[in-house]
C-alpha positions in Angstrom: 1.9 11.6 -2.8 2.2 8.7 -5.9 1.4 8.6 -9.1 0.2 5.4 -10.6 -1.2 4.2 -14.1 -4.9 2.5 -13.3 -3.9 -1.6 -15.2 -7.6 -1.8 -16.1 -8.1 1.4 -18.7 -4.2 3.0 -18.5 -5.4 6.6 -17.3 -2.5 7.8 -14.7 -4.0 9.4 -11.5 -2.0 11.3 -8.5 -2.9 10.3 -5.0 -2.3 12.2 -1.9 -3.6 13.4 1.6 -5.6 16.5 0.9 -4.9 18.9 3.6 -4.6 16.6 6.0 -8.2 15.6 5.8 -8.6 13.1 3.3 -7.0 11.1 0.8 -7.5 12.8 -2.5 -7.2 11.0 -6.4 -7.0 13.2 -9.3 -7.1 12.1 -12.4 -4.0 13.4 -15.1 -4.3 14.4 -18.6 -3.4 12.1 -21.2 0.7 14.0 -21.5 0.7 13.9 -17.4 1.4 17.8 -16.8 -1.9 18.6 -15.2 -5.0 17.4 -13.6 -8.2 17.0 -14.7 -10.2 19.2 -12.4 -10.2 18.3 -8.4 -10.8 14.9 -6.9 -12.8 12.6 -9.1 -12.4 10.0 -5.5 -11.7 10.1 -1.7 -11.2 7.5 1.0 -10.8 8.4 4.5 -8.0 10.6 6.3 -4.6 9.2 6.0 -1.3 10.6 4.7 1.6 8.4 2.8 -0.5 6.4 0.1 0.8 3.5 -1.5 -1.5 1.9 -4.1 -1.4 -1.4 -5.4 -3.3 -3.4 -7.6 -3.5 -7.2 -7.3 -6.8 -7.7 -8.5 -8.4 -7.1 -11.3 -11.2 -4.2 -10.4 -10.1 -3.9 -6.9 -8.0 -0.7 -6.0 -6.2 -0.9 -2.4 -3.4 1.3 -0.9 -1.8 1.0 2.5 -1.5 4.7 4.5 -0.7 5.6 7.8 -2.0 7.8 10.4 -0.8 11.1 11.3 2.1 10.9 13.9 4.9 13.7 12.8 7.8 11.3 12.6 6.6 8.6 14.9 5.4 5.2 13.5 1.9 4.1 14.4 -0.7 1.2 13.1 -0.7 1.1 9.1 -4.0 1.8 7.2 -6.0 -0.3 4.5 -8.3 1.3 2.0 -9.7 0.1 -0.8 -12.0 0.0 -3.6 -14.5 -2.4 -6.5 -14.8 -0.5 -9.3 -15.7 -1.3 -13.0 -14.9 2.3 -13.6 -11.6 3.1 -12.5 -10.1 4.4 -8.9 -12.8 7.2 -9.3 -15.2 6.9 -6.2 -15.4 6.3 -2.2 -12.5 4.2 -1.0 -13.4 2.4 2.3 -11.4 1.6 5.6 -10.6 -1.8 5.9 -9.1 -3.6 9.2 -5.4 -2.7 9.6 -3.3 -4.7 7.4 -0.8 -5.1 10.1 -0.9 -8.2 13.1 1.5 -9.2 15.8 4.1 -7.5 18.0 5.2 -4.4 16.3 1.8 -3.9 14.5 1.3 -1.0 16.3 3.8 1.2 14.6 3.8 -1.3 11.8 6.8 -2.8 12.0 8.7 0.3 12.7 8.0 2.2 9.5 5.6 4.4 7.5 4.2 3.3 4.1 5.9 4.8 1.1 5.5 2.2 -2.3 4.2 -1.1 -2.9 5.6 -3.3 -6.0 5.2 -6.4 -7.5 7.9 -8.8 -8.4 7.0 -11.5 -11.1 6.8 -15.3 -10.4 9.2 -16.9 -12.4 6.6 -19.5 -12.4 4.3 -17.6 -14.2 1.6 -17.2 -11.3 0.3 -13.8 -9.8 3.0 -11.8 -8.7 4.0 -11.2 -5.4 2.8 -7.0 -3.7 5.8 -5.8 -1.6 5.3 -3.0 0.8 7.9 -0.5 0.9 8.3 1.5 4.1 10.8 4.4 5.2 12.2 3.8 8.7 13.1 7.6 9.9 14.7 6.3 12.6 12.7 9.2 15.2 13.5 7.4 18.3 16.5 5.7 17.0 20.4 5.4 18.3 21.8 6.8 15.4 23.5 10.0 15.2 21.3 12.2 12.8 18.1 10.0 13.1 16.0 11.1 10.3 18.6 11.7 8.4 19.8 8.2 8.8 16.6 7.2 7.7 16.4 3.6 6.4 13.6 1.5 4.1 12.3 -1.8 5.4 10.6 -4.5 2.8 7.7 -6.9 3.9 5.5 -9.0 2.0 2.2 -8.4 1.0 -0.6 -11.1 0.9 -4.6 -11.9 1.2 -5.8 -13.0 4.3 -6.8 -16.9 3.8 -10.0 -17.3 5.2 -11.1 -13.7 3.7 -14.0 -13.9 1.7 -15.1 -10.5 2.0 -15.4 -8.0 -1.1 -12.8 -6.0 -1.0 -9.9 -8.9 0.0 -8.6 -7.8 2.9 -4.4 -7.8 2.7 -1.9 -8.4 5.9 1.8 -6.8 5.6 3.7 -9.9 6.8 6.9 -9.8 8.8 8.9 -12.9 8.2 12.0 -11.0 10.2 15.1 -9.3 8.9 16.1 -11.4 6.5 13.5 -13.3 3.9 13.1 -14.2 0.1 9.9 -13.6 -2.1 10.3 -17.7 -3.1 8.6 -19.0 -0.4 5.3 -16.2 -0.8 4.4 -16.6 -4.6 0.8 -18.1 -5.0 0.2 -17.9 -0.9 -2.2 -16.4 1.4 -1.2 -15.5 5.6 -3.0 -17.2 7.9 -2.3 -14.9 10.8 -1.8 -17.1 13.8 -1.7 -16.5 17.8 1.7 -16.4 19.4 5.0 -14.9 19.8 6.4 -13.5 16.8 10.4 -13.1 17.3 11.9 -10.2 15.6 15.3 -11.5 14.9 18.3 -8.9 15.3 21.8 -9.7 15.0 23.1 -11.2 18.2 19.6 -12.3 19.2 19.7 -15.9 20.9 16.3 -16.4 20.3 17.0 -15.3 16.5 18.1 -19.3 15.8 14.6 -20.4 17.0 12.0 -17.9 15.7 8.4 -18.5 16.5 6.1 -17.9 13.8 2.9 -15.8 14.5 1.5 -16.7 11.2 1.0 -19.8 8.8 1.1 -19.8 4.8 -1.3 -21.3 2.8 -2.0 -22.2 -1.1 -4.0 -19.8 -2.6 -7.6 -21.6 -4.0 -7.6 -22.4 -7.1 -10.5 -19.6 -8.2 -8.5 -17.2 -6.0 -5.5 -17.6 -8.0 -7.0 -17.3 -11.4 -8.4 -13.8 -10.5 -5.3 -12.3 -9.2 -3.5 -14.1 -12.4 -5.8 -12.4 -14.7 -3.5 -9.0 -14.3 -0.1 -10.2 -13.6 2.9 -8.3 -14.2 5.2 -9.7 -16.3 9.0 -9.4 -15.2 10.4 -6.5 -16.7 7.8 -4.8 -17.8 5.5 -2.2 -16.0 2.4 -1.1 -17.4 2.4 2.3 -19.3 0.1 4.9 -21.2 -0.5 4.6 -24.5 2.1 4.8 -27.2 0.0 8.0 -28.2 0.4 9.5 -24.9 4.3 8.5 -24.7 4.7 9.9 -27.8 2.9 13.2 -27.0 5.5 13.2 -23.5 8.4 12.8 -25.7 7.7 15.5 -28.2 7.1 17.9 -25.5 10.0 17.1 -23.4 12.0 17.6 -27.1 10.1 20.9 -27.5 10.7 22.3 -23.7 14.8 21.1 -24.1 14.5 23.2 -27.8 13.5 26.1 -26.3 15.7 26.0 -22.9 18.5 25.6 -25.3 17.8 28.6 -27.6 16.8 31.2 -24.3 20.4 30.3 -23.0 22.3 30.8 -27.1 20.2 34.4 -26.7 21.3 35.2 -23.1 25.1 34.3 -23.9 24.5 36.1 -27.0 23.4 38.8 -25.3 26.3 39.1 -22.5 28.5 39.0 -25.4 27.8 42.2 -27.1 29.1 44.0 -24.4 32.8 42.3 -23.8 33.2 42.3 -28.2 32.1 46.2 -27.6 34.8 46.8 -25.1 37.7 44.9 -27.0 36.9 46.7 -30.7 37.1 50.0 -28.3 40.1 48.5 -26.9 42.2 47.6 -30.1 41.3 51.4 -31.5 42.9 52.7 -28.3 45.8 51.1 -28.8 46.0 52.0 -32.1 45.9 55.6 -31.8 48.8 55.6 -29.0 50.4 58.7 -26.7 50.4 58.2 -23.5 47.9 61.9 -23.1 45.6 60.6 -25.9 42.0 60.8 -24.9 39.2 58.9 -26.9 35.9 58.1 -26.8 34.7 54.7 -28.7 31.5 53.5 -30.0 30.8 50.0 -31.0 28.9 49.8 -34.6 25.6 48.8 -33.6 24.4 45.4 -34.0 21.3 44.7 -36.4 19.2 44.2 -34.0 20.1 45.9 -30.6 20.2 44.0 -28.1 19.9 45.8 -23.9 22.8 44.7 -23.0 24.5 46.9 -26.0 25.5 50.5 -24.2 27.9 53.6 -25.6 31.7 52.7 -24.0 33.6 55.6 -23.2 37.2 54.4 -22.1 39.5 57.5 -20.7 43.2 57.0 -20.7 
């Protein structure tokens, strides 16, 4: 399950795999405590969505098939819409290529995020996957579970409506300079996974080639950039309307525990007054029965005390 904020109109929608049948988007109300209704769109079965938005009007997420904790062959859905995420996503061709593509680089899809270009072109999608380390070494294995970070980019000779998007594996070790304002070419050949100690780690072969981004290609994915350091939001109206309502909810929490304290207090001050008037009247054989004044408004946790000596 994610939530996301659509760029285009700033409605915030929840996506998730609807009883393991479908991929279900609901659409929140403008405060985010509740839907509005059931599904207002549905792509095809899948589990683990992570949306992302690199073009204006087209709506993609990466998913992955159902495997329990085993890794398999990532999925691509997508959608063109002038109307929002609302509507029938489509299966696109896995957005995965080379050796390990099959279980997707040894992970399952969990977020994708932009980083800005300091250059101030499109930003650069990065897929974010969890690495539950099933079949793994470690002692604990999913509990040892690790993330692994890959690149996100458009295929280069895609001209296709939706773009079609290729998680890229550059190897353990990689920074985002290199991918701002490319597209993959991918490429036939071996792609070396490089893993400490590796020989062939010094000499990877690259199973895929990067390329400029057209010029007409660039301008559409720079018409919704997102700046560094800033992510989009809802409405200062709707912000507002969470924050007075998270105010309200802490308001009332804290009042319901001054009333229960309030309450458990009645009966320890009860049993001290009753206390000090034992004391008072002294003799070892004296017997005496004490009642608390009652309180102006009684509260159930006020009883009759009878203390015995």
């Amino acid at each position: 399950m994610t939530a996301f904020v659509d760029p285009n109109d700033g409605a915030a929608y929840i996506i998730n795999s609807v009883k393991n049948e479908y991929v279900g988007i609901f659409r929140l109300t403008p405060d985010y405590t509740d839907t509005m209704g059931g599904t207002c769109g549905r792509g095809p079965k899948g589990e683990a969505p992570a949306p992302f938005f690199p073009k204006s009007r087209e709506y993609h997420l990466i998913a992955s098939h159902m495997t329990g904790w085993s890794t398999n062959e990532a999925i691509q859905q997508s959608l063109v819409s002038e109307t929002g995420p609302c509507g029938e996503w489509k299966a696109m061709k896995p957005p995965v290529f080379g050796p390990g593509a099959d279980k997707t680089y040894d992970s399952q899809s969990t977020f994708v995020f932009p980083i800005a270009d300091p250059a101030g072109g499109p930003p650069l999608w990065v897929y974010m996957g969890d690495r539950w380390n099933y079949d793994g070494p470690l002692e604990g294995r999913v509990a040892n579970a690790t993330y692994a970070w890959f690149p996100i980019l458009p295929v280069a000779d895609s001209t296709a409506s939706p773009t079609q998007y290729m998680i890229v594996n550059p190897g353990n070790t990689w920074s985002p300079a290199p991918f701002f304002g490319k597209a993959v070419l991918p490429l036939k050949g071996k792609n070396v996974l490089a893993k400490p100690g590796d020989a062939a780690a010094a000499e990877p072969v690259a199973n895929f080639k990067l390329v400029p981004l057209p010029a007409d290609a660039a301008k559409s994915l720079a018409r919704f950039p997102m700046p560094s350091g800033r992510t989009t939001s809802a409405p200062k109206a709707d912000v507002a309307a969470i924050q007075r309502a998270v105010a309200a909810q802490a308001a009332a929490s804290a009042k319901a525990a001054a009333d229960d304290r309030a309450a458990d207090a009645l009966p320890t001050a009860a049993a001290t007054q009753a206390a000090i008037e034992v004391q008072s009247l002294g003799g070892k054989d004296a017997s005496v029965a004490a009642e608390p004044a009652e309180p102006a408004a009684k509260s159930p946790g006020s009883r009759k005390l009878a203390l015995m000596r």
